[in-house]
Structure formats: C-alpha cells, structure tokens
N, CA, C and O of each residue as an XYZ file, in Angstrom:
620
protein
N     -12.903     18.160     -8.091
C     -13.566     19.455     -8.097
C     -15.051     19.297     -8.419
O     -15.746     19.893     -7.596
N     -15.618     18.782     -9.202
C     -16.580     18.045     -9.612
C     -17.697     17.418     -8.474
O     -18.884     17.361     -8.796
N     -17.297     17.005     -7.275
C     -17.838     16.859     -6.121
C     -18.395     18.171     -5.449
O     -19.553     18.497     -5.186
N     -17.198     18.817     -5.258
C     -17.242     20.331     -4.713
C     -18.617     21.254     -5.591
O     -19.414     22.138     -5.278
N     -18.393     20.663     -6.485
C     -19.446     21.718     -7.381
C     -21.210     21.315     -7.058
O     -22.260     21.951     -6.966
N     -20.702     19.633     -6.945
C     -22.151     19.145     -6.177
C     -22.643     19.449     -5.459
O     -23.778     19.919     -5.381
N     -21.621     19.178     -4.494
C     -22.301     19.530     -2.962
C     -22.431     21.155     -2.517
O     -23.050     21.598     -1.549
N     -21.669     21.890     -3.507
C     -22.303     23.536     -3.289
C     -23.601     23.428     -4.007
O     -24.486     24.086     -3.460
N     -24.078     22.588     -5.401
C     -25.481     22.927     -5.870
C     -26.381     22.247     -4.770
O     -27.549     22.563     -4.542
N     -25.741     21.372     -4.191
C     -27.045     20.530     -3.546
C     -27.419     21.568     -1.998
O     -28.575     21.738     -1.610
N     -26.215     22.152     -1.300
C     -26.445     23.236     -0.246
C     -27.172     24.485     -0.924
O     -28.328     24.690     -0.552
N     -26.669     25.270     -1.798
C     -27.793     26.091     -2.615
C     -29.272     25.999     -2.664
O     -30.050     26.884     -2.307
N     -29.580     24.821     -3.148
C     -30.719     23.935     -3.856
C     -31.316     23.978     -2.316
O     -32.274     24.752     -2.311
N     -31.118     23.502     -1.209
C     -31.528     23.182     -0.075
C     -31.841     23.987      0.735
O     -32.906     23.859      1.340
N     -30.888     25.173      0.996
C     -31.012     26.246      1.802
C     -32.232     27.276      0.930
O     -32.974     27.959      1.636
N     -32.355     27.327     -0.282
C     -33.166     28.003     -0.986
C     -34.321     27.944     -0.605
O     -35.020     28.954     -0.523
N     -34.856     26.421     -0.218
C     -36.272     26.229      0.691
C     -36.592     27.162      1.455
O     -37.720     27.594      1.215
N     -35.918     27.789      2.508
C     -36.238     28.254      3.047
C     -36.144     30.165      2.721
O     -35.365     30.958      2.193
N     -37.270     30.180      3.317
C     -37.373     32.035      2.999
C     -36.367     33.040      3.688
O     -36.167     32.932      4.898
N     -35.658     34.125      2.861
C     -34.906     34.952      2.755
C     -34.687     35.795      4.362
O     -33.648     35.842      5.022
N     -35.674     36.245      4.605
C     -36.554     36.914      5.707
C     -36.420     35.972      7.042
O     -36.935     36.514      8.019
N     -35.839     34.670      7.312
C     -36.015     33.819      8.113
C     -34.506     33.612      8.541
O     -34.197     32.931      9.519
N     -33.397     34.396      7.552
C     -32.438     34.137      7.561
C     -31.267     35.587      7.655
O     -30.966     36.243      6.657
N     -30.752     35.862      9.009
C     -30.245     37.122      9.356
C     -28.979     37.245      9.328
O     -28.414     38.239      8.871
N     -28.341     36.154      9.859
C     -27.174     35.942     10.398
C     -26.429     34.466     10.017
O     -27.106     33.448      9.872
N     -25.487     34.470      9.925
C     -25.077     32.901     10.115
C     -25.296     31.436     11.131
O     -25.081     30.228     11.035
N     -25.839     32.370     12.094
C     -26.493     30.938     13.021
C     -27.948     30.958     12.450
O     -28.530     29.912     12.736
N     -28.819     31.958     11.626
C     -29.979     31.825     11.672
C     -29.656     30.410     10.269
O     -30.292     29.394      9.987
N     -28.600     30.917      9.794
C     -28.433     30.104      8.181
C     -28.111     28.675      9.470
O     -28.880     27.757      9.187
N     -27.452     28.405     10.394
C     -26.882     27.377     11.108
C     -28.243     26.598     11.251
O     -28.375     25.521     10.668
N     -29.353     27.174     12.089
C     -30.729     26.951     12.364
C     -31.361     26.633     11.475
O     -32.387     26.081     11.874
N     -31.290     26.693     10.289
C     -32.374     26.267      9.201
C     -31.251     24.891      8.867
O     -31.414     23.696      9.111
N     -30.436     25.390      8.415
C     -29.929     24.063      7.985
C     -29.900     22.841      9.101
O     -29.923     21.749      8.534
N     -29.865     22.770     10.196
C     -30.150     21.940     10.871
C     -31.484     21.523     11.479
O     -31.670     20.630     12.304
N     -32.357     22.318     10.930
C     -34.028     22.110     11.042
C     -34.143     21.375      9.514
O     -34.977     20.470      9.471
N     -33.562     21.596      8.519
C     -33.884     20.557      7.428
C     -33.203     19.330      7.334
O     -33.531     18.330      6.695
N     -32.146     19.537      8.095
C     -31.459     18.098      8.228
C     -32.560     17.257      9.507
O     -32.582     16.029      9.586
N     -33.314     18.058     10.324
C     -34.392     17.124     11.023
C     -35.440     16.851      9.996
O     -35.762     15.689      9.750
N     -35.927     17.754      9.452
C     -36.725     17.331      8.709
C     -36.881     16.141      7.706
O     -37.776     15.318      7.514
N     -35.750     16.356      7.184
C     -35.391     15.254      6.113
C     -35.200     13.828      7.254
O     -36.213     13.134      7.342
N     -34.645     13.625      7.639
C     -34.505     12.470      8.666
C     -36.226     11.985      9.325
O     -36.507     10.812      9.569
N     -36.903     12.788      9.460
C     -38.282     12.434      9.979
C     -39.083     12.152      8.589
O     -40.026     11.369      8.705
N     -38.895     12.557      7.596
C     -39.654     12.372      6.083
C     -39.091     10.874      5.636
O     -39.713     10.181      4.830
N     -37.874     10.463      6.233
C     -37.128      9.064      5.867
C     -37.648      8.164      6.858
O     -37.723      7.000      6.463
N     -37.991      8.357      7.918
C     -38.426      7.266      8.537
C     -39.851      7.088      8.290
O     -40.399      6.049      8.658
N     -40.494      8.007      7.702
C     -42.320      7.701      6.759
C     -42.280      6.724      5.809
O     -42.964      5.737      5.535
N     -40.857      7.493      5.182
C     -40.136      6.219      3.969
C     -40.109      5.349      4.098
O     -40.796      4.577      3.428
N     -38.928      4.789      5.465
C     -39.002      3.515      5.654
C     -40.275      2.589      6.357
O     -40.680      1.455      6.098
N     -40.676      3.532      7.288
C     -41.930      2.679      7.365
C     -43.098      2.294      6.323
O     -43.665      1.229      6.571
N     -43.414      2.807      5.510
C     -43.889      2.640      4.290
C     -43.195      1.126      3.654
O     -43.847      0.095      3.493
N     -41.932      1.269      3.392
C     -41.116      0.142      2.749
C     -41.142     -1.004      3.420
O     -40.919     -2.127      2.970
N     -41.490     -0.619      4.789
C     -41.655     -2.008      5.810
C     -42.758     -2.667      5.728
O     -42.901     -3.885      5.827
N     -43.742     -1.675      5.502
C     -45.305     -1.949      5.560
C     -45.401     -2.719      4.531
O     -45.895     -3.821      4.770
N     -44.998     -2.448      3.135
C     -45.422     -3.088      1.363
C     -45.269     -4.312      1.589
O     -46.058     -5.059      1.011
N     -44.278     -4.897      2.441
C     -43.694     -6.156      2.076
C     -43.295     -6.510      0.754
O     -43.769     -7.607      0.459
N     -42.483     -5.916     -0.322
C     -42.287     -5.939     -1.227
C     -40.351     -6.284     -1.385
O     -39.724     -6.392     -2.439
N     -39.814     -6.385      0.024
C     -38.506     -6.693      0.057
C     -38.260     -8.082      0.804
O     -38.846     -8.246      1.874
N     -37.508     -9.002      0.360
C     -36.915     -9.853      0.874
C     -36.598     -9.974      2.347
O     -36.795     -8.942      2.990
N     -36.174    -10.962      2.976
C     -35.582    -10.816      4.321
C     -34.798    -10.348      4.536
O     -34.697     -9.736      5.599
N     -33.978    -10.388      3.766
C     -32.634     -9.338      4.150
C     -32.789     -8.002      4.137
O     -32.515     -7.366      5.155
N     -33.218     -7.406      3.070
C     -33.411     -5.912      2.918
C     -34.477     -5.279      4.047
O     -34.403     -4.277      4.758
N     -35.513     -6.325      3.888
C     -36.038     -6.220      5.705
C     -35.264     -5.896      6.822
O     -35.260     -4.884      7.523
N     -34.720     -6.750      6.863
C     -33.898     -6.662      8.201
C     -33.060     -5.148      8.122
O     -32.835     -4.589      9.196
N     -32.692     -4.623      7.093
C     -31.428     -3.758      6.721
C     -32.572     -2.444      7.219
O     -32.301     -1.450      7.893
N     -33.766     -2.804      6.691
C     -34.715     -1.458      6.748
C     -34.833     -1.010      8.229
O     -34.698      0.085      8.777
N     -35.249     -2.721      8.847
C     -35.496     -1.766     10.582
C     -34.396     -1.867     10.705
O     -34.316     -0.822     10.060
N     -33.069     -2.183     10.976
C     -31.670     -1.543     11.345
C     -31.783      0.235     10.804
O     -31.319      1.036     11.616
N     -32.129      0.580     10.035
C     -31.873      1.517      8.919
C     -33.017      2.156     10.267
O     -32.508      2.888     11.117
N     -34.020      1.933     10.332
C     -35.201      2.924     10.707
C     -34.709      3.704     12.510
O     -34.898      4.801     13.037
N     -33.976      2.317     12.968
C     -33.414      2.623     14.306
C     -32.277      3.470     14.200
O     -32.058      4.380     14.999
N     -31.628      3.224     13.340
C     -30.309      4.575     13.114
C     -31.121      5.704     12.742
O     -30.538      6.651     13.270
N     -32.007      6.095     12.212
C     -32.861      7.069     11.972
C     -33.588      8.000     12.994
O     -33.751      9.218     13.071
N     -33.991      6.821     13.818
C     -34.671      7.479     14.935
C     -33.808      7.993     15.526
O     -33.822      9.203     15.753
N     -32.727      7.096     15.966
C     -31.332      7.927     16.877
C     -30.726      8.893     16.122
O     -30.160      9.696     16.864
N     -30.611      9.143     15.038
C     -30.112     10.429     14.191
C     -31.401     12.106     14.639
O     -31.159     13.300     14.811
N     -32.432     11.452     14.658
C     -33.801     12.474     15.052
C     -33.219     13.081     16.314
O     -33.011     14.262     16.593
N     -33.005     11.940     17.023
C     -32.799     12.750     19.024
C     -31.262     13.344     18.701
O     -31.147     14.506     19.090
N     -30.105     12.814     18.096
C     -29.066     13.364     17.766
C     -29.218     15.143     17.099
O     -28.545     16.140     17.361
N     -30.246     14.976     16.289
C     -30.422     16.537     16.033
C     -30.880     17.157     16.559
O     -30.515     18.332     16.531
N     -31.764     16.828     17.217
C     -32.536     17.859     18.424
C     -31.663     18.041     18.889
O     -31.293     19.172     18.572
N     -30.747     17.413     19.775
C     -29.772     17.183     20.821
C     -28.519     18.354     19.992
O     -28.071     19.242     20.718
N     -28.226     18.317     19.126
C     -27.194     18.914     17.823
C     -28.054     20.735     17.919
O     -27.247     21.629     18.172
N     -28.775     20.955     17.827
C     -29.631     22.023     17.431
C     -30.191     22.672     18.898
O     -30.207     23.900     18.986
N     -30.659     21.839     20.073
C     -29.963     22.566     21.718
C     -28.783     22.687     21.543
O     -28.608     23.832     21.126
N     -27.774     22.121     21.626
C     -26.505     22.181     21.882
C     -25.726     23.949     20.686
O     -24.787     24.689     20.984
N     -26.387     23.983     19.785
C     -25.912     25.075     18.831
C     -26.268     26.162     19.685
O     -25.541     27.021     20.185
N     -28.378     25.869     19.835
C     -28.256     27.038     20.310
C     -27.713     28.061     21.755
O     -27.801     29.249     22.067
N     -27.130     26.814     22.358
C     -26.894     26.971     23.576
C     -24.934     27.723     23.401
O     -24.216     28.254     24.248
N     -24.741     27.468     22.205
C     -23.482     27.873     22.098
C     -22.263     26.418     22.105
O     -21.145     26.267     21.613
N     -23.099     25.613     22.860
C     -22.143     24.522     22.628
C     -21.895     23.858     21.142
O     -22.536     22.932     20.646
N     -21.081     24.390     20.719
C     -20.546     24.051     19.724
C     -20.016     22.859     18.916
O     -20.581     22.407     17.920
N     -18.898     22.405     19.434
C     -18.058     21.304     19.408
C     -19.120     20.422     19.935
O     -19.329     19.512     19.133
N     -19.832     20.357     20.935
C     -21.233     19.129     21.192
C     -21.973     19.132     19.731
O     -21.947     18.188     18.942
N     -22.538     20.193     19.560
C     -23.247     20.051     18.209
C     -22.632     19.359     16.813
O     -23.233     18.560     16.095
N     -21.326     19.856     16.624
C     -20.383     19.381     15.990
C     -20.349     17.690     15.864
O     -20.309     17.136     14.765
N     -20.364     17.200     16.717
C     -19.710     15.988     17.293
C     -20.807     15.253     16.950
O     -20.593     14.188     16.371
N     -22.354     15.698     17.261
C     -23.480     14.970     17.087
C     -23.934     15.261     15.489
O     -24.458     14.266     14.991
N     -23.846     16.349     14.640
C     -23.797     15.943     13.237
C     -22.838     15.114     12.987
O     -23.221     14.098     12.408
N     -21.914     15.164     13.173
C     -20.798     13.745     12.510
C     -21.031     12.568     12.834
O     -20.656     11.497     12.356
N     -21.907     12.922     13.984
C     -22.492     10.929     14.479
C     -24.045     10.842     13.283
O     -24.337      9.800     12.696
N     -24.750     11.984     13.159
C     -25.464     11.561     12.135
C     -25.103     10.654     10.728
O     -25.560      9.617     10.249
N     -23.933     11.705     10.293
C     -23.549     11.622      9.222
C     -22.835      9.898      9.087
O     -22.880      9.299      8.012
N     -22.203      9.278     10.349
C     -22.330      8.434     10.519
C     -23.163      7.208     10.174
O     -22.825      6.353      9.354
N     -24.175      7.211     10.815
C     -25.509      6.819     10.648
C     -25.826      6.577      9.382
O     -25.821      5.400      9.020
N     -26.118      7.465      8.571
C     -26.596      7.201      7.286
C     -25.267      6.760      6.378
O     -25.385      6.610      5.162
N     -24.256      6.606      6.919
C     -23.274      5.482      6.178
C     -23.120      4.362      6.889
O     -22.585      3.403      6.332
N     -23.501      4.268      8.090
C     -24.398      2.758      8.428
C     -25.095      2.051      7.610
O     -24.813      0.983      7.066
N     -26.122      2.761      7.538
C     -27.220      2.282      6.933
C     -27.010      1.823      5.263
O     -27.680      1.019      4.615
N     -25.822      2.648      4.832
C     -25.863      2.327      3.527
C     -25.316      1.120      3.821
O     -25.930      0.242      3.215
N     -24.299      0.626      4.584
C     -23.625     -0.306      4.156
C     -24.321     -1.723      4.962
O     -23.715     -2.786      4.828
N     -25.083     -1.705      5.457
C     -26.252     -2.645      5.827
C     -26.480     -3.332      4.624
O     -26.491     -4.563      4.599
N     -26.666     -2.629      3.605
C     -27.182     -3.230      2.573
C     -25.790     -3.758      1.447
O     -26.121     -4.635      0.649
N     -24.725     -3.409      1.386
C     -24.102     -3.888      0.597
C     -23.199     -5.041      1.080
O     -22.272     -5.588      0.481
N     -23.955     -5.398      2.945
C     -22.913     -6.794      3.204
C     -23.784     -7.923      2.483
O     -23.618     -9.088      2.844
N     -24.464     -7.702      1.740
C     -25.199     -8.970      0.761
C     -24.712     -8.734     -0.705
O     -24.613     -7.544     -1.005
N     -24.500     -9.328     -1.342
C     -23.609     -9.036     -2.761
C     -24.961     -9.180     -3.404
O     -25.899     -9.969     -3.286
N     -24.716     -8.170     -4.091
C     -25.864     -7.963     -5.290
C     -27.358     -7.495     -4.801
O     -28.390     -7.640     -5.455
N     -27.259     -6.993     -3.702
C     -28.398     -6.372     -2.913
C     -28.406     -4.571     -2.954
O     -27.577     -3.880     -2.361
N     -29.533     -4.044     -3.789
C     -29.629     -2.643     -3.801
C     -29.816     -1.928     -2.175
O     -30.586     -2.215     -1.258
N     -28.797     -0.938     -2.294
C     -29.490     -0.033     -1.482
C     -30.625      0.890     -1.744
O     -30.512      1.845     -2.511
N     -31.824      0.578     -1.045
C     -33.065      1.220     -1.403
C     -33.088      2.752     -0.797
O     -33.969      3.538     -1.146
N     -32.103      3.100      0.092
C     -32.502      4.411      0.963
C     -31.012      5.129      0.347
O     -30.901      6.253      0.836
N     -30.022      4.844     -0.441
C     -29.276      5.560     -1.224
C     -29.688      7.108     -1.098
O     -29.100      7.869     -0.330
N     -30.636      7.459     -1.834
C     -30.889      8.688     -2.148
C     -31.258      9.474     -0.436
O     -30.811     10.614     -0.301
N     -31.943      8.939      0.636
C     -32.437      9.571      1.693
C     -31.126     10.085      2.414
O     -30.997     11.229      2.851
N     -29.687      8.586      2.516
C     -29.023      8.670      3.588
C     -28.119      9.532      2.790
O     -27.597     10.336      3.563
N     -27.692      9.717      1.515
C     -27.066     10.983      0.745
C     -27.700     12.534      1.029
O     -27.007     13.543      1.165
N     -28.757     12.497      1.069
C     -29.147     13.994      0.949
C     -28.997     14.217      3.049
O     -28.640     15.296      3.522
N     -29.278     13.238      3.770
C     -29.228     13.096      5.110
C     -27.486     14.037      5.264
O     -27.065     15.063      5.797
N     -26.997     13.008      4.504
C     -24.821     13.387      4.827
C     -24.987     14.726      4.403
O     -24.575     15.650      5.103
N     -25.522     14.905      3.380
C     -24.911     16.575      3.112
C     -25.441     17.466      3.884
O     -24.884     18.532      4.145
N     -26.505     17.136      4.300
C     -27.356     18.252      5.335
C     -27.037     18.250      6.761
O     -27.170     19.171      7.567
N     -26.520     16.871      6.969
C     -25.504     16.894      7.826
C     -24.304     17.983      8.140
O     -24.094     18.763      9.069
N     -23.508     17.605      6.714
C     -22.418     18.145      6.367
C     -22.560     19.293      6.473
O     -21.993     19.890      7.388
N     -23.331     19.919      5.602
C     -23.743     21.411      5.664
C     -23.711     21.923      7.389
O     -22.870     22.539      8.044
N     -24.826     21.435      7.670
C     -24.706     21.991      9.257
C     -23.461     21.791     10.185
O     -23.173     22.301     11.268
N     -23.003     21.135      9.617
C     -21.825     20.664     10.795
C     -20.744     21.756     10.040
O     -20.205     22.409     10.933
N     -20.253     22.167      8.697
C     -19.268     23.498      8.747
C     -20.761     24.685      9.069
O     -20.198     25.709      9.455
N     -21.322     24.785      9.070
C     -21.792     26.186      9.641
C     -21.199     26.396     10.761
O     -20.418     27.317     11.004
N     -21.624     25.371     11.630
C     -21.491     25.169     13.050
C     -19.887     25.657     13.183
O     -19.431     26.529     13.922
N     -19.301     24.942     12.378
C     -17.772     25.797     12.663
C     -17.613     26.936     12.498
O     -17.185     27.652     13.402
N     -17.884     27.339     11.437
C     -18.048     28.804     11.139
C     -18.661     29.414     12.263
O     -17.999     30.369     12.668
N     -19.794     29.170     12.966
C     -20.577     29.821     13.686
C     -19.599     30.421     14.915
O     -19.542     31.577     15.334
N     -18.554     28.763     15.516
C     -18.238     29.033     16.384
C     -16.650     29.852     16.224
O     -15.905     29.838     17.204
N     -16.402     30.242     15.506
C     -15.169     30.935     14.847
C     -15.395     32.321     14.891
O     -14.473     33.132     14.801
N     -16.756     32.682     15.044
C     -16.890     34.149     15.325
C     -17.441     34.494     16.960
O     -18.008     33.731     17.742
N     -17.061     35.870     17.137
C     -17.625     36.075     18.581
C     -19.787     36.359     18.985
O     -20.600     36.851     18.202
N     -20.008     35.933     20.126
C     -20.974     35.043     19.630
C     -22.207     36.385     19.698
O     -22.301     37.355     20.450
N     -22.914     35.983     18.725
C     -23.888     37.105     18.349
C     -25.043     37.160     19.722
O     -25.490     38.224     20.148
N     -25.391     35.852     20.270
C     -26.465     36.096     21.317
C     -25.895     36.804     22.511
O     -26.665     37.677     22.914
N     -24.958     36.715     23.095
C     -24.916     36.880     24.294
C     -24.263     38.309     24.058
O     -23.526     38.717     24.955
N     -24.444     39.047     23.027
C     -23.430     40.265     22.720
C     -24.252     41.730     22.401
O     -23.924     42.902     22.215
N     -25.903     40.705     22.469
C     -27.189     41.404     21.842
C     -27.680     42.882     23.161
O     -28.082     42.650     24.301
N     -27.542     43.904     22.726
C     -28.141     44.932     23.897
C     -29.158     45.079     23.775
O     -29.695     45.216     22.676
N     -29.862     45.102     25.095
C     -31.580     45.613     24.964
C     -31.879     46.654     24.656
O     -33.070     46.958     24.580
C-alpha cells in the first residue's frame, strides 16, 4: 500500500505543475500528462549529455550512458508518436507506446547493474520517466473507456 501512496503523491506532485485553467476534461489531464512525460525525457537527455561531456565516468558507465541516451531519444519519438496517436483517438496505439517507454527506462536501469557494484547514475530520471509514463498510460485507459468527447463536440 505504501507504493500506492507514492505513486499517487508523485502523480499529484506532477500534475500540479501544470495550471488549473489548462485542464477541462480528462484527455486535457491525458495531454498534460503526456507533454510532461516528453518533457521530462528531453530534460534527461541534457542530463545525459552533460554526464557524457564531464568525463567523470569510467568506461563502462560510459558506454551504459550512450546506450541510455539512445533509449531516450527513441522514448522522445515514442511520445510524440503516443500523444498523435491519443489525440487522434487511437488509443490502444498510444497505450502500447507508453509501455514501450516505460520499458526503456528499465532498460536503461539495468545497463548499469550488469556490472556488480556499478551505480546507476540516471536512477532518479528513468523513475520519475516510469511514473509519468505510467500515469499517462492509465489516463489513456480511462480516456478510452468513455465515449469520446472530440468527435461528440457541436458547433
């Protein structure tokens, strides 16, 4: 239960970013949360390029970083791709491509723990990545569980 309580403060905490007024409906809540799950994913690859740049990691953790930076980038076109696909109504596409994110950043974690005694340095990015993931991907269910607000809109 204790998890559950997390990951509702950490969706709270997250969705709060964004302003009240920006948010109408449950796809508009669908739309933000999957504009911060891009966001956050484009703020991680500054990260990692930064971490690449210092030279302050070993070869290995090197290597783990650009593996790490290329799952990143493909997580970026995955959300765009996730966020057309919502708004287009395709659902289950959108669906399918957050869970390949969410993927991704448990790639990346475990890049780093096939070396024993090697920190994962992006821990904190590819965690907050999964939940914002996560988050968007039950909206998205939710979203598609009701009858659909765009195409229902009268002029």
């Amino acid at each position: 239960i204790n998890q559950h309580i997390q990951n509702y403060n950490f969706c709270v905490t997250s969705l709060q970013a964004i302003p009240i007024t920006h948010v109408t409906n449950l796809q508009g809540v669908g739309t933000v949360a999957v504009e911060l799950a891009l966001q956050n994913a484009t703020n991680t690859i500054l990260t990692i390029e930064k971490m690449l740049s210092s030279k302050e990691f070993g070869p290995f953790a090197m290597n783990c970083l650009r593996d790490c930076l290329e799952l990143y980038a493909d997580a970026i076109t995955m959300l765009v791709d996730a966020f057309v696909a919502f708004l287009a109504e395709h659902f289950d596409i959108a669906t399918v491509l957050m869970r390949t994110v969410m993927d991704a950043t448990s790639t990346c974690d475990e890049e780093f723990t096939e070396k024993k005694g090697e920190s994962t340095v992006l821990a904190k990015e590819n965690y907050n990545l999964f939940q914002l993931s996560d988050i968007s991907s039950c909206i998205i269910k939710q979203v598609s569980s009701v009858p659909s607000q765009l195409s229902h809109v009268s002029p």
